[in-house]
N, C-alpha and C positions, 0 to 999 in steps of 0.2 A: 418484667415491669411490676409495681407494687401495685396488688390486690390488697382487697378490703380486709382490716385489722379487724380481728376478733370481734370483742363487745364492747358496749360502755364506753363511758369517756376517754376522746382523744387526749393524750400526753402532751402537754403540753414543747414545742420546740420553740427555736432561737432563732428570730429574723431579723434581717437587717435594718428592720423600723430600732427609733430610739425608744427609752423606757418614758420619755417625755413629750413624746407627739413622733411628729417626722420630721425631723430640722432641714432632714437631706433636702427637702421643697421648701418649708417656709419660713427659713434663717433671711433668703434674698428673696421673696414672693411675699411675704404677709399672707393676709388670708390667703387661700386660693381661690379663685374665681372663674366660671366659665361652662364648660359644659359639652354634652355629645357633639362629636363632629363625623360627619360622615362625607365626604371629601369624593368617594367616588359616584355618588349623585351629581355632580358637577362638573362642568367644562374649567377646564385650566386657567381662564381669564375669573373665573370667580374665587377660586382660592385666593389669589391677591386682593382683590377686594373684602373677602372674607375677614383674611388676616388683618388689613388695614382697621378696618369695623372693629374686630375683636382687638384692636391695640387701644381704638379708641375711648372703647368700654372698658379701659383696662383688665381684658382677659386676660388670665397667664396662666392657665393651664387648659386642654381641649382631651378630650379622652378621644381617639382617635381608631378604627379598626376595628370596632364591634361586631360589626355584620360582614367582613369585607374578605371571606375564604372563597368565593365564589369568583370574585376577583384577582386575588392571589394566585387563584387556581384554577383557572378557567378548566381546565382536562387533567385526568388524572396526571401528577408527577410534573405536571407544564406550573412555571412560578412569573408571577409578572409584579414586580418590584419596584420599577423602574419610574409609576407613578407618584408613590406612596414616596421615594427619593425625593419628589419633586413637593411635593404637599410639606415636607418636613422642614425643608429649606427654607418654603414660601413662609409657613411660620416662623421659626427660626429668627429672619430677618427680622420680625416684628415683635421677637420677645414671648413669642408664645410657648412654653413647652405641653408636653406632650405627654399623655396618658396610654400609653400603647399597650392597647388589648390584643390577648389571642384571639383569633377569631375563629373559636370551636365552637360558642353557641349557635353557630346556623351554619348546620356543614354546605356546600352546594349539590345542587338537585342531582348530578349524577353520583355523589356515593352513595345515597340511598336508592337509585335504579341499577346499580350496579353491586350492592352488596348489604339486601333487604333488613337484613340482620342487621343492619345497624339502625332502623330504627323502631321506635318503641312500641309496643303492646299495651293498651290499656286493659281495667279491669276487669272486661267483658272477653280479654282474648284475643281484643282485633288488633292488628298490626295496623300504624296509622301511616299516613304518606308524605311527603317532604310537600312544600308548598305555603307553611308558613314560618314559621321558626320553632327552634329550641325542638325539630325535629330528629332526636336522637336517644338513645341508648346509653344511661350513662354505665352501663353492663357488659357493653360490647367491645368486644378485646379489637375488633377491625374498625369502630370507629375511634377509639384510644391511640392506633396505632399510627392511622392520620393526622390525628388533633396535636400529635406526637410531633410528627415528620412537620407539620405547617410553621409548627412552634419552633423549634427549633433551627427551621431557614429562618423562620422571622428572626428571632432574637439573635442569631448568629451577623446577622446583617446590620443592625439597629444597635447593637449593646451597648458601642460608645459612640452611637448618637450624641451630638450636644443639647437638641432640642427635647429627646428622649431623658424623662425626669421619674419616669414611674412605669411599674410593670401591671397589668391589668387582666386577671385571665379570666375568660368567658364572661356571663354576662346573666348576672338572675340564675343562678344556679339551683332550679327545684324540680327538673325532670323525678318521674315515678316511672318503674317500666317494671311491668311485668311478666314478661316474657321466659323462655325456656334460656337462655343465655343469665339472664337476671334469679329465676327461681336454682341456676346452680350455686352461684353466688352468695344470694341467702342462704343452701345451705349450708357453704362454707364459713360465713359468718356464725352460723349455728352452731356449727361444730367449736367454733374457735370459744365462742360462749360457754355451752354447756360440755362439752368433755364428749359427753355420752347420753345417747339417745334415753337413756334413765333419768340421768337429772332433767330432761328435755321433756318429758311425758311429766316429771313429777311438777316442775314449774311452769309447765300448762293449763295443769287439770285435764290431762287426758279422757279421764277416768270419765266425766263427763262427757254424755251422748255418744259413747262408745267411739272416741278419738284416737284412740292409744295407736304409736306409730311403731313399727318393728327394727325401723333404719331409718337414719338421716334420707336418705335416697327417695322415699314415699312423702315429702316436704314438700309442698307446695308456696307459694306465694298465695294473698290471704286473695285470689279471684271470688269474681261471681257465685255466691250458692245462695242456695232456697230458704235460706233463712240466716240465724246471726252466724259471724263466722267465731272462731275462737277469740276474747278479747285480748290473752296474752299473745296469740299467734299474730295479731294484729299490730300490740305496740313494738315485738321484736320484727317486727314486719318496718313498721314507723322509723327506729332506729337503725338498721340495715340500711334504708331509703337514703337517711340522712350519712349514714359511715359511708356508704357510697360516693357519694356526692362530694364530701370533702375528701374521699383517695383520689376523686378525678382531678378534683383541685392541686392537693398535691405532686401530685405525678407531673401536672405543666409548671407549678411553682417549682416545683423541684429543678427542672430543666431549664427553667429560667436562672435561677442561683446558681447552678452549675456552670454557668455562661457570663454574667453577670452578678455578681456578688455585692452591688452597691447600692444599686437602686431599691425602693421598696417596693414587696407585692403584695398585691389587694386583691380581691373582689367583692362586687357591690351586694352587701346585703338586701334585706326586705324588712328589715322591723319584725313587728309578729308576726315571723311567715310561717305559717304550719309545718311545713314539709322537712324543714332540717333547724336542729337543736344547734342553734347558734350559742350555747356555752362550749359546746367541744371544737367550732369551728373556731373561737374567737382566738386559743392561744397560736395560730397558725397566719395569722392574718396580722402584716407588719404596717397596715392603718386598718381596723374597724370603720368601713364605709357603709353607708346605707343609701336605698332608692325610699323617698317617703314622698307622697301623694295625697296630701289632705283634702278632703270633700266639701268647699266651695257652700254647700250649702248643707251642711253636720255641723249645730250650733256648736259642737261637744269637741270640734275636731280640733281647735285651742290646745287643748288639755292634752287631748290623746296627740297628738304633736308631739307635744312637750314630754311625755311619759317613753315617747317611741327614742327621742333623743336621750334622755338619761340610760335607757336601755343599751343605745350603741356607746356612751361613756361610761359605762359599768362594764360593757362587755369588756372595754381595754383597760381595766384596770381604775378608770378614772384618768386615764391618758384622754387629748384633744383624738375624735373621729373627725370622718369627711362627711358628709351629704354629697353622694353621688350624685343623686339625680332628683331633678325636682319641676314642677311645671311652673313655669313662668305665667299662663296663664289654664283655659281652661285643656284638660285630657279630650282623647278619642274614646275610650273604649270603655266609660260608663254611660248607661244607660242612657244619660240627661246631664250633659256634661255643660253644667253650670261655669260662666266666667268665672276670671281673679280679677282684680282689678292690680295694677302695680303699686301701687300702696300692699296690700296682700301680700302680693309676692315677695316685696319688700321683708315688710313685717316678722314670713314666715322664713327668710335668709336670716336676719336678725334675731330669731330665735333660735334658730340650730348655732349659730355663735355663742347668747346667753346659754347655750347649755351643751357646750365642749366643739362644737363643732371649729377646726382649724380650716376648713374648704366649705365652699356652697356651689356646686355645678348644676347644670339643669341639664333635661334632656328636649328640646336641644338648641344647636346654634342657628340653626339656617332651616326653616320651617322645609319641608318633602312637600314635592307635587304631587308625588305617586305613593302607591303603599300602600298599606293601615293603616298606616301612623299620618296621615296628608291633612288632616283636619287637627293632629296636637299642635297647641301652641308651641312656638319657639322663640327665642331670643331674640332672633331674624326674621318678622314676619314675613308670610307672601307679600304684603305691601311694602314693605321694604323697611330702612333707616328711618325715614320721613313718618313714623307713629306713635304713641303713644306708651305702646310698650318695649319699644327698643328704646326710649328716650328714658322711660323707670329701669332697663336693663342699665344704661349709664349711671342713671344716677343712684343704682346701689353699688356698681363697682366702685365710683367715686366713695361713698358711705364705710364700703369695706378697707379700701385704705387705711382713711382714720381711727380703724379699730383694730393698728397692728399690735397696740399693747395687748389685746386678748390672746394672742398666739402662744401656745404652750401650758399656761394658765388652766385653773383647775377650778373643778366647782365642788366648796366641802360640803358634804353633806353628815347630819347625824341623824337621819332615819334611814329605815334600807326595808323597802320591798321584796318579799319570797316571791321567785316565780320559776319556772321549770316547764322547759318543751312536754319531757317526758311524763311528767303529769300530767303537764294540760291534754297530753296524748290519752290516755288511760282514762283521765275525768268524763273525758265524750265520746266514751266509744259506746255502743250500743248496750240497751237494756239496762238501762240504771234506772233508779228512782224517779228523776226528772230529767229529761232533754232541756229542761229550759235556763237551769242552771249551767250558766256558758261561763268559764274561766277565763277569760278577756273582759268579757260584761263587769266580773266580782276587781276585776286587776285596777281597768277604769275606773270604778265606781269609788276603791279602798283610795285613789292618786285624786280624785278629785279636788278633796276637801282639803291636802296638802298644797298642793296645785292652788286653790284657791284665797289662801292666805301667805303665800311665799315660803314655803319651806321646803328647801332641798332633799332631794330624794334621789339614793341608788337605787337600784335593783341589783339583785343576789339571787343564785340558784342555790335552792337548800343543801346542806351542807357547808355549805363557808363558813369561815371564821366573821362571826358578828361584834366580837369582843369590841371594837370600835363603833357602835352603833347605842343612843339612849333608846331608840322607840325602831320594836321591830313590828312589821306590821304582815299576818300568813294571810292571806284572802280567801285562798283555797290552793292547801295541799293535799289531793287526793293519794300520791303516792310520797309516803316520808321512809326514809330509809331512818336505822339506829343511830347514825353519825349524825345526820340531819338532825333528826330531834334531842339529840345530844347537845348538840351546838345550841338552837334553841333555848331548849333547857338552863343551859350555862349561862346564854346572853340576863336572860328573867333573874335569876339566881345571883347575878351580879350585880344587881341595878336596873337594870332598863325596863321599860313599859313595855310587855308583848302584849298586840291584841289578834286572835286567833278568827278565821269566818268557819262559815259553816262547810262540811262534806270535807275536812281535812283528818292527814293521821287517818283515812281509810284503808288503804291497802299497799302492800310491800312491793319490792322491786320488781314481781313476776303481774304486780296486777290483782294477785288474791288478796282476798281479804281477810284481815289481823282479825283474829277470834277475840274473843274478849267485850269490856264497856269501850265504844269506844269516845275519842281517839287514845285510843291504847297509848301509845307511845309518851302521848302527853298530859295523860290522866292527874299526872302525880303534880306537874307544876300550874294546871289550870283548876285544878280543885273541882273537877266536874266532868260528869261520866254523861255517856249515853247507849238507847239500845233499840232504837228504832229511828231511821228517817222518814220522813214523812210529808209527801207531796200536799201545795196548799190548794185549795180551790181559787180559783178564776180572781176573785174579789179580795181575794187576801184572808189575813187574821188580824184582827185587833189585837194590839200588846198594851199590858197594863205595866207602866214604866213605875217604880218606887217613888217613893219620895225622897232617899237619898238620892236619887238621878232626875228626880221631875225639873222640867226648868222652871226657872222663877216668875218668868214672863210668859207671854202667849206668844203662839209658832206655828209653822208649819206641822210641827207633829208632837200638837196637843193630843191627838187620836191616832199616834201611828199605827199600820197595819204591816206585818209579814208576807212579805209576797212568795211565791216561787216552790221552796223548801224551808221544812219543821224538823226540829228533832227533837226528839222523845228523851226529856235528861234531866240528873238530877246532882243536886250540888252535895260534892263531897270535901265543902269545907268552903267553897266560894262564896261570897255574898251573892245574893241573886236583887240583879238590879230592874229588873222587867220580866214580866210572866208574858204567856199567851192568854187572853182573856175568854175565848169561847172554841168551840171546836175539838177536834181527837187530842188534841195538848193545852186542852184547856188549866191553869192554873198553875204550868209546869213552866221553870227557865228556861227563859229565850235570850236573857242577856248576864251574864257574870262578872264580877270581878275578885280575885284571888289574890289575896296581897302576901308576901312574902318574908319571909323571915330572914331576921340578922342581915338587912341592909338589900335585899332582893326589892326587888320594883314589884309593880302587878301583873296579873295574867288576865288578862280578858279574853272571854268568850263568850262571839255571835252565833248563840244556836241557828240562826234562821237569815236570812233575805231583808232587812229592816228598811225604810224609808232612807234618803240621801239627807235627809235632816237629824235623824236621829245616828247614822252613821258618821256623820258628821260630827256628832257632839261626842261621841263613842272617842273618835280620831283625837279629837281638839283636846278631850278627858287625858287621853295618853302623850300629848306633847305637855300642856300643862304641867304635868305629876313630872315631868323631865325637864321641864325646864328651857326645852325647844321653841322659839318664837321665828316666824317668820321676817325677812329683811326689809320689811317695808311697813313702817305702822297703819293700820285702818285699811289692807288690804281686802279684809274680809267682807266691805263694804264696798268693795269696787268691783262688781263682779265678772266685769272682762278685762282687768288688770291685769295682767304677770308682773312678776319681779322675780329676778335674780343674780345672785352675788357668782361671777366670775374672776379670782382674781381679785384685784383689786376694783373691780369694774362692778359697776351697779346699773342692770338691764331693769329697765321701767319700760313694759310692750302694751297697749292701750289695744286691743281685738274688737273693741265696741266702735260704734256709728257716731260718740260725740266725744269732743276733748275731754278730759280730763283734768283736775288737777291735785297734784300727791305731791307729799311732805316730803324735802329733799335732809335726809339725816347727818349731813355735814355743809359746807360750804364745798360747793365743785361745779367742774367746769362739763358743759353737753359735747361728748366729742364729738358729736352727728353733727349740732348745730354751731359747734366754739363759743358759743352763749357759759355764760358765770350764772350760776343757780347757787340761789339763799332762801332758805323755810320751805318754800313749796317754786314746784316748776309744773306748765303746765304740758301733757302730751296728747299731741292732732290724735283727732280720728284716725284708726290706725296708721298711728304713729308711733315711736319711739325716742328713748332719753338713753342714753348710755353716760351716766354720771362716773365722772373721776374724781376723787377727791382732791381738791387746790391744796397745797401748801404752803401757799402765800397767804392763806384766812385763814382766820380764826374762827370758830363757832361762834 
């Protein structure tokens, strides 16, 4: 069976999804609509009813078998099928198809009492126990070798299904095990990496605290010790985790395509999930889906929504993703699990459309009595049809109909966000300068100000070709490799506005760090060097902004202050548009810009952590000088407004508590409402506009 590939990025392969979405589902479905079903919680009289409801709400897809090995497989080698027959048909009848998942995320209770080694070891050593989920081992040759066998009767039974439209393996894929099964593993991935235990000590820094190893064999997994553990040992630790995780993936996708060659397969991401480097997962993956869970009461969580989506449309190319999973109203398993109201969940379907989304599914259909999960909302509440929120569950299926022109359909973009697992990995592993400089914090902060004036944005792991991009925007890249800032380099050099943040161009692919001013790599195109970072106090530092950058009017940051992280730097040919005014960098740049020769754009450089008003003006500076404007005029004035251009389709999302009303840039018609819009149109409290432009008017 296939073991874990070497190092480094997965190779991209060939799946049965299109280069355009996935027609194979919604050439004859439109969006897709609908959500978890879990079928064996239920007595046989309620699937039909089920189904019926879900015709009602015009569902037409259900992800089906998530949890359900335990079922499948009551005793070892014993298969019970014969339900699951009966669940497929009952849809079927009503039009519903089917999302059919392996169901290896939650093996049943006896193979983990019968063959311990299959589940996982945390950091500490201890071997944990089956009893809730996602108990396993994604290391273990004997529970692969099940998840194998289950997979395989499944899809041998299922493959030409009529109801069956999609292949779906496991479920949340971000197991960590540390185990003796696991620490061989890594260090066969090791091996596959460095050759020899020479280049393995030298790209560690062995040398330090007296590490040095004599054989592969004396490798541990980075467990519990008495103080920090190695940082390189740590991020080839991070990466392993994640090459793991997508061989498991592979291995059941594999044996599904072997079986079935038509259908597309998936598994549902996480957005910014820590644990696995969704650039090397994404060429593997024949739709890019995600589980996204915004916090109800995170004024901010708008934005960061919206960032997490362009993320799973970048990941494909700029191809239409899914939205696996999403709550309809409030979760279980935060702390203080604040309502949605159905407006909200509304809203938050219609914005994973405005920004590529080809499906919207929730988790789930038919709220659970029992469980964990018996308190998350669902589609279906315990009080039944007769509520509130099954009544907003209707009337966005109805909603989603009318928005089949967006199917396929693309969102262009001419800025493009750096961002990278494997950094973010390395930026926060122990003993740096500051813990508080968090690389999500700097990611949000850089998408805000875009976000807040309508202007589309990818996301890009360094390295790619940027050549298509006017305004590149690095927030923080802690590890740049020579390609990466080469490409960089090239984009500035051509045209476009780079603006660069602080703690980037630190350290190279092993995690050491590049000798030199730095950021070494990019010294030459941002005209300014550095050689000391430097933690702020508590209160900040005042920055004294130029007069070529002061604003003309009074603001928010007439007196901005540097928060967080300083760096000690000094311009080597940059104009320096803000100093630090008091403190260890007192006098010295905190804000650059570097303009370019023979037709090159600028380079800009945030020494430091600055105000969201002045980062702001930083951003707005570098679309400007490009030429870049957001799809909606006077955006920047509506501060819970979205817009965005999908297609020919113009998303106006209102996230504030009162109407609205915005300039409509053509004569068109509201597909939501079938209403004809001229000058301005007004959008509810969270509400939304989906304008098409009429070609029957004239402006």
């Amino acid at each position: 069976m296939p073991s874990v590939q070497g190092a480094g990025r997965a190779a991209g392969d060939v799946g049965s999804g299109s280069p355009d979405g996935f027609p194979v589902l919604t050439d004859d479905l439109g969006i897709l609509y609908g959500g978890d079903y879990n079928p064996e919680q239920w007595d046989p009289q309620v699937w039909r009813e089920d189904a019926w409801l879900m015709r009602a709400a015009e569902v037409n897809l259900v992800t089906v078998g998530v949890f359900s090995w335990a079922r499948y497989e009551p005793a070892p080698g014993v298969r019970d099928f014969a339900w699951l027959d009966e669940v497929l048909e009952v849809l079927a009848a009503q039009g519903v198809g089917v999302d059919l998942a392996t169901p290896t995320a939650s093996p049943p209770a006896w193979l983990g009492r019968r063959y311990p080694e299959t589940l996982p070891v945390d950091v500490d050593g201890v071997r944990l126990v089956a009893g809730s989920r996602n108990h396993f081992s994604p290391a273990s040759r004997v529970y692969r070798d099940h998840a194998l066998a289950i997979t395989r009767d499944l899809v041998s039974r299922y493959a030409g299904h009529p109801a069956v439209r999609m292949w779906h393996v496991g479920n949340e894929l971000g197991q960590v095990c540390y185990g003796e099964e696991s620490a061989a593993r890594f260090r066969q991935w090791l091996q596959g990496r460095y050759r020899t235990i020479e280049e393995l000590n030298h790209a560690w820094g062995t040398a330090v605290w007296s590490q040095h190893y004599a054989s592969f064999d004396e490798i541990l997994p980075p467990r519990r010790t008495v103080y920090h553990v190695n940082p390189t040992q740590a991020l080839d630790f991070r990466r392993y985790s994640s090459d793991l995780l997508l061989d498991l993936y592979r291995e059941q996708r594999d044996l599904v395509r072997a079986v079935d060659g038509t259908r597309p397969v998936t598994t549902n991401l996480m957005g910014f999930f820590p644990l696995a480097d969704y650039w090397s997962w994404a060429p593997h993956l024949d739709v890019v889906a995600d589980d996204s869970y915004p916090d109800p009461g995170d004024p901010g969580s708008p934005a960061d929504a919206a960032l997490t989506g362009d993320l799973m449309r970048s990941l494909g190319g700029g191809r239409p993703w899914m939205l696996m999973e999403a709550a309809v109203g409030a979760v279980s398993w935060r702390d203080h699990n604040l309502p949605k109201s159905p407006a909200r969940s509304r809203l938050e379907a219609l914005q994973a459309v405005a920004r590529g989304a080809d499906g919207v599914c929730y988790f789930q259909w038919r709220a659970s009595r029992a469980g964990a999960e018996r308190f998350h909302s669902a589609m279906l509440p315990h009080a039944g049809p007769d509520t509130r929120v099954h009544e907003g569950v209707r009337h966005l299926g109805a909603d989603l109909r009318r928005l089949r022109a967006a199917v396929g359909t693309r969102v262009p973009a001419r800025v493009v966000l750096l961002f990278d697992w494997e950094s973010w990995w390395a930026a926060e592993e122990q003993a740096r300068p500051t813990a508080r400089l968090r690389v999500l914090d700097r990611l949000r902060a850089w998408y805000r100000p875009l976000w807040d004036v309508g202007v589309a944005v990818d996301l890009a792991a360094p390295g790619s070709d940027l050549s298509g991009y006017d305004v590149v925007l690095v927030p923080q890249s802690y590890l740049l490799s020579e390609v990466a800032a080469q490409e960089i380099e090239r984009a500035a050099r051509a045209g476009a506005q780079l603006v660069v943040g602080p703690f980037s161009g630190v350290a190279d692919g092993n995690a050491q760090v590049r000798p030199g001013r730095f950021p070494v790599l990019l010294r030459d195109v941002l005209g300014v060097s550095g050689e000391e970072w430097v933690a702020l106090p508590d209160a900040g530092v005042p920055l004294r902004v130029g007069p070529s950058f002061a604003r003309s009017t009074s603001g928010d940051d007439d007196a901005p202050r540097a928060t967080i992280l300083g760096e000690l730097l000094r311009s080597d040919g940059a104009e320096v548009l803000a100093t630090f005014a008091t403190g260890h960098l007192a006098g010295l740049p905190a804000l650059t810009r570097h303009v370019l020769p023979d037709g090159g754009g600028s380079a800009w450089y945030l020494g430091t952590v600055p105000p969201a008003a002045l980062l702001a003006r930083v951003v707005g500076a570098a679309l400007d000088a490009s030429g870049v404007a957001g799809v909606l005029p006077g955006l920047a004035d509506l501060p819970d407004v979205e817009a965005v251009r999908r297609g020919e389709l113009l998303f106006v999302l209102n996230h504030g508590a009162a109407p609205v009303t915005v300039p409509v840039p053509a004569p068109a018609t509201d597909l939501l409402a079938g209403a004809r819009c001229r000058d301005v149109v007004e959008v509810p409290a969270e509400g939304a506009v989906v304008l098409a432009a009429d070609p029957t008017e004239s402006p």
